[in-house]
C-alpha positions in Angstrom: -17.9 9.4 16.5 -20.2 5.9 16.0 -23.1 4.5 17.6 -23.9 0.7 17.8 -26.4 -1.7 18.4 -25.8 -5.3 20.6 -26.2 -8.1 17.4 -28.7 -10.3 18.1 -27.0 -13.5 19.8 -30.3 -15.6 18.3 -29.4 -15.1 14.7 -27.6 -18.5 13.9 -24.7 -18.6 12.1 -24.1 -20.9 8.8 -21.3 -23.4 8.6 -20.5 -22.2 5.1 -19.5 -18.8 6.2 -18.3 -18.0 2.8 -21.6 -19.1 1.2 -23.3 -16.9 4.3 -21.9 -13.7 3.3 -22.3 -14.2 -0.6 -25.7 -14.5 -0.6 -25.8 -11.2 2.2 -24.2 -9.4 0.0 -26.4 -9.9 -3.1 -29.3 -9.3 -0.9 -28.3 -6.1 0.1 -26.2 -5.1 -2.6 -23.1 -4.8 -0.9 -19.3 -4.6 -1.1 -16.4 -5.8 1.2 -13.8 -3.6 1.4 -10.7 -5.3 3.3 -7.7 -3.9 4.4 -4.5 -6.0 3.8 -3.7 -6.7 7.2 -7.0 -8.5 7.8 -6.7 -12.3 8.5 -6.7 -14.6 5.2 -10.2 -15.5 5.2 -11.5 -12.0 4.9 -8.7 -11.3 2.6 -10.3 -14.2 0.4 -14.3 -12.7 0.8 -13.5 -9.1 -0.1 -14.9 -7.5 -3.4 -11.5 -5.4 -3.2 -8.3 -5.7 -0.4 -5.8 -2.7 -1.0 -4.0 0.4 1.4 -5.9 3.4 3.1 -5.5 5.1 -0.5 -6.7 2.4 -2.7 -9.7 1.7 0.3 -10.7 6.0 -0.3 -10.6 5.3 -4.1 -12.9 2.6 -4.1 -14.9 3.8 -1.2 -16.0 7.1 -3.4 -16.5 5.0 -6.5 -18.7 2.4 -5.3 -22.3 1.7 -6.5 -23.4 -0.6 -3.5 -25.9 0.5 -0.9 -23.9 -0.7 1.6 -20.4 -0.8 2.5 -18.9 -3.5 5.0 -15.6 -2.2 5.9 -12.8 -4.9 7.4 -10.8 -2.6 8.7 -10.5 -0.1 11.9 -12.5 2.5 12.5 -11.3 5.1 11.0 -11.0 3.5 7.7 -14.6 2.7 8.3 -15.3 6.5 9.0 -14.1 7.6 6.1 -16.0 5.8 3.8 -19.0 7.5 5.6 -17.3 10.7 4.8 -17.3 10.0 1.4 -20.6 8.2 1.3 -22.9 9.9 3.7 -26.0 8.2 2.5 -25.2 4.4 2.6 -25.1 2.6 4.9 -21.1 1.7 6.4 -20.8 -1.1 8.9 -17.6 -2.6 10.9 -17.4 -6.0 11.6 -15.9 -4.8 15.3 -16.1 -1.0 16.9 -13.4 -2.2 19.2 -11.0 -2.3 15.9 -9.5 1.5 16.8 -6.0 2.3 16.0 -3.2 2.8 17.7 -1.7 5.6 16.0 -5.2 7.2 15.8 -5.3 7.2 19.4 -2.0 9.2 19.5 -4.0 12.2 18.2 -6.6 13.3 20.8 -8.6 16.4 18.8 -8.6 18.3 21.9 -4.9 18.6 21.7 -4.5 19.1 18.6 -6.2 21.4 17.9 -4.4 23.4 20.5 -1.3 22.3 18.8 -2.8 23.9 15.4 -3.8 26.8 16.6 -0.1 27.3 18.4 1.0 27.4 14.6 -1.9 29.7 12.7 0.3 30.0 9.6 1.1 26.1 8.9 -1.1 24.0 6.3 -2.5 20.8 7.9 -1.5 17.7 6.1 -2.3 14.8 7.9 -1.9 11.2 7.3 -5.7 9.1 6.3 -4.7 6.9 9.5 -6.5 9.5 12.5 -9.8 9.9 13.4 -13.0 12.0 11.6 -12.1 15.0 13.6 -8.5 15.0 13.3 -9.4 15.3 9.3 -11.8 18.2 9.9 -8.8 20.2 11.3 -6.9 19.3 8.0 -6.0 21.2 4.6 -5.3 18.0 3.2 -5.3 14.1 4.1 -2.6 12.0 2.7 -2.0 7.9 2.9 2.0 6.6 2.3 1.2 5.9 -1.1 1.0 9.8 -1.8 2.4 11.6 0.9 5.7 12.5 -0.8 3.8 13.6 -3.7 0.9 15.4 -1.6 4.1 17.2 0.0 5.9 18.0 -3.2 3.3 19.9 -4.0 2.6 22.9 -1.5 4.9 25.9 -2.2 8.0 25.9 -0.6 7.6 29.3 1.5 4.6 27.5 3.5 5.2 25.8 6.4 3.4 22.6 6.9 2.3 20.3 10.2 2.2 16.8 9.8 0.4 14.3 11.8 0.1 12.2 12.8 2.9 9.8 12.0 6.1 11.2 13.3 8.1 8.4 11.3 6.2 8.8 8.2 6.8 12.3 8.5 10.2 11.9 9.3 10.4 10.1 6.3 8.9 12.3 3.9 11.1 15.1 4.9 13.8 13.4 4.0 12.2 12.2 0.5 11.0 15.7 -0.2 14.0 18.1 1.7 11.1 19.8 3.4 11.2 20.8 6.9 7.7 19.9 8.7 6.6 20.4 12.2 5.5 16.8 13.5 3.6 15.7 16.2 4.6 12.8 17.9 2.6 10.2 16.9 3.4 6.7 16.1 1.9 2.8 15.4 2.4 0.1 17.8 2.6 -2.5 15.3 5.6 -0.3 13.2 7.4 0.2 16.3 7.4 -3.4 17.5 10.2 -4.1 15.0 13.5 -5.5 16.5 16.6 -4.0 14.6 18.6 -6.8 16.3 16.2 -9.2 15.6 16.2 -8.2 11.7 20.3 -7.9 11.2 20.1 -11.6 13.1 17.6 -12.6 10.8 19.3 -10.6 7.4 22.7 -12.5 8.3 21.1 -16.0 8.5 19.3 -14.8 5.3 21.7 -13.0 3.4 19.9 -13.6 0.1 17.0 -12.1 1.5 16.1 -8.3 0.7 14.5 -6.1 3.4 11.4 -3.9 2.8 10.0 -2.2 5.2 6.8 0.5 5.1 7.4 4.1 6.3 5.6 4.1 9.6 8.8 2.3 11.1 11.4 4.2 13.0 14.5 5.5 11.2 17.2 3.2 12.9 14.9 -0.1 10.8 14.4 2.3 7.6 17.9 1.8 6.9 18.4 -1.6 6.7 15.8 -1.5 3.9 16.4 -2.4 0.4 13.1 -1.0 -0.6 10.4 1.6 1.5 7.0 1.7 0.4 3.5 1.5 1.0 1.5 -1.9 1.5 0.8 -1.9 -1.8 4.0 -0.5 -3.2 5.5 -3.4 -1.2 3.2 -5.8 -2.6 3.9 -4.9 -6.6 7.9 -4.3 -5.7 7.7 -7.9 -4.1 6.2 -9.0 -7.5 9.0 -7.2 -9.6 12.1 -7.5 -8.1 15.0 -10.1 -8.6 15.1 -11.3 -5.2 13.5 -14.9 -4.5 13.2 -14.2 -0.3 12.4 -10.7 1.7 11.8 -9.8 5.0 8.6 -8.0 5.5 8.8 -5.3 7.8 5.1 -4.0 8.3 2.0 -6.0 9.5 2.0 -9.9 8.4 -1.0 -10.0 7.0 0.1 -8.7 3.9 2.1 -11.9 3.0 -1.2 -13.7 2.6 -1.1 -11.7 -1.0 2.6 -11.6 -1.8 2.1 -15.3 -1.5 -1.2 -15.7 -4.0 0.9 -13.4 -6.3 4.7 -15.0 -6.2 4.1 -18.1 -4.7 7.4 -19.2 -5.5 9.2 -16.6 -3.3 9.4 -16.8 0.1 8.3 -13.7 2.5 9.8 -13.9 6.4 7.8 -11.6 8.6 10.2 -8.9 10.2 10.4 -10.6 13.9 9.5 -8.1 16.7 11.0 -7.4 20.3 10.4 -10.3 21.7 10.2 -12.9 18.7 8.2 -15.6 20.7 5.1 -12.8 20.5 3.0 -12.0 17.5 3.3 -8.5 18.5 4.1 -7.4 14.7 0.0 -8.3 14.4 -2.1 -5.5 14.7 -4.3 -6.4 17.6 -7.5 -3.9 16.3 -6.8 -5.2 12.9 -7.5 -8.7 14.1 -10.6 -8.3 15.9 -12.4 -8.6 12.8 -13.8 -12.1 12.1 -15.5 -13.6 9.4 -17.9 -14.6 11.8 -18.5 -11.1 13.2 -18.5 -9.8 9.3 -21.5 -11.8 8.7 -23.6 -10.9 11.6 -22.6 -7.2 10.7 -24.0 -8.1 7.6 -27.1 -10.0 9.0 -27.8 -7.4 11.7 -27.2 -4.1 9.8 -25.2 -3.7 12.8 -22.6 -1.6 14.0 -23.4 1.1 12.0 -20.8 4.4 11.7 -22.3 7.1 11.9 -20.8 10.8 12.5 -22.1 14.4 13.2 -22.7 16.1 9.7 -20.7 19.2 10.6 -17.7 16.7 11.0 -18.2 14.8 8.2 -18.8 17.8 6.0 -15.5 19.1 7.8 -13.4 16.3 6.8 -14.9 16.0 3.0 -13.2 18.7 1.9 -9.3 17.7 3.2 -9.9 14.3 1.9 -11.5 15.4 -1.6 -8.7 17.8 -1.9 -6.2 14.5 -1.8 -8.5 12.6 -3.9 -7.5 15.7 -6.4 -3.7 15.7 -5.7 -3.4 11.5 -6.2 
């Protein structure tokens, strides 16, 4: 639910990238909001880098006029949700999501009305209309406590993350009804590949987020979010981890501990970066500043959606 227009191939584009985009951003008073899993550069050029929950927080309590989002798109869409009068640009429109894409509306919503008596939660990683069929949005930094919350005697769906869900449920001792939804990146993870890897590292602890399958949960000394991963990386004993969730969140463990060491979790075939998310790395900082320059792609979305998917994601701004 966005519209685009082409960026002008004339503009020319400074050598000093960094410089480039600092002076944009005072010009048009605006803020970078990165997504840990964006390459290193952007990373460094962000005003703030945090999870989908951190992202919503700062998204509803920014001042700027306009918000450049290095993310995907949906991430990008919900800051218009929340801020329907600036102006939200994405470096990229082709950064979508996997596990968004495992949602189609259309059949979801035939899913929810299959089950009239279940409250909606689903998971801040699914598209603007996927949120305007929720009662609540959640990231996995609150869903156990989002979940802990509803009365027992109501039955809940949860999108759509089946492994997050799975994973909550067993946090929380609720029963949910799931769809069957999952991220490419999460499920890329080799459990051969990471005892292999464990057993040539033995002082290494495993952490691993909750969008991976059960059968790599296990093997985890700690389950968290990106950012609970990050601060639990900053706390704990151990000197060396395996990081089982998108690479580009070593960039920060490393700025904050750089005297441990962080192994990315290999994935099926460990001569790939397939454990990159491909839609994550479409953003550049080239193509940031020519967003920037251009005003250009712009999200935009259908005020009855927006208006639709305010009120699920306000009600778990409430709950956090």
């Amino acid at each position: 639910m966005f519209t685009t227009t082409l960026a002008k191939p004339s503009n020319p584009i400074p050598e000093d990238l960094f410089s480039g985009i600092n002076d944009l951003k005072k010009e048009l008073n605006a803020v970078i909001l990165a997504h840990y899993y964006q390459d290193n550069d952007i990373q460094d050029i962000a005003d703030y880098i945090g999870d989908s929950l951190g992202l919503s927080q700062q998204a509803a309590a920014t001042n700027a006029d306009v918000i450049v989002f290095a993310g995907v798109h949906f991430m990008a869409e919900t800051a218009k949700i929340l801020n329907p009068n600036k102006l939200v640009l994405l470096p990229d429109l082709n950064a979508g999501c996997s596990l968004a894409d495992s949602c189609p509306p259309d059949k979801f919503a035939q899913f929810k009305a299959a089950n009239p008596d279940h409250l909606v939660i689903s998971y801040i990683n699914c598209t603007a209309e996927i949120k305007a069929l929720s009662d609540i949005i959640c990231t996995s930094s609150n869903a156990v406590k989002i979940v802990s919350q509803i009365p027992k005697d109501k039955p809940i769906i949860f999108a759509p993350d089946r492994n997050l869900g799975r994973y909550v449920m067993e946090q929380t001792g609720r029963e949910m009804l799931l769809w069957n939804g999952s991220c490419i990146v999460h499920e890329t993870f080799s459990e051969k590949e990471i005892i292999r890897l464990k057993l040539e590292n033995p002082d290494a602890e495993i952490i691993a987020h909750p969008e991976c399958e059960p059968h790599l949960l296990k093997h985890a000394a700690y389950i968290g979010s990106t950012t609970a991963l990050l601060k639990y990386s900053q706390i704990s004993n151990s000197n060396k981890f395996i990081v089982a969730t998108e690479p580009g969140i070593i960039h920060q463990m490393e700025k904050e501990t750089p005297d441990k060491i962080f192994i990315p979790a290999p994935g099926m075939n460990k001569n790939c970066a397939c454990n990159e998310c491909p839609h994550m790395r479409l953003n550049t900082l080239e193509k940031l500043y020519l967003a920037m320059k251009n005003k250009t792609p712009e999200i935009i979305l259908p005020e009855n959606i927006r208006l639709a998917a305010l009120k699920p994601m306000l009600k778990m701004l409430e709950m956090s």
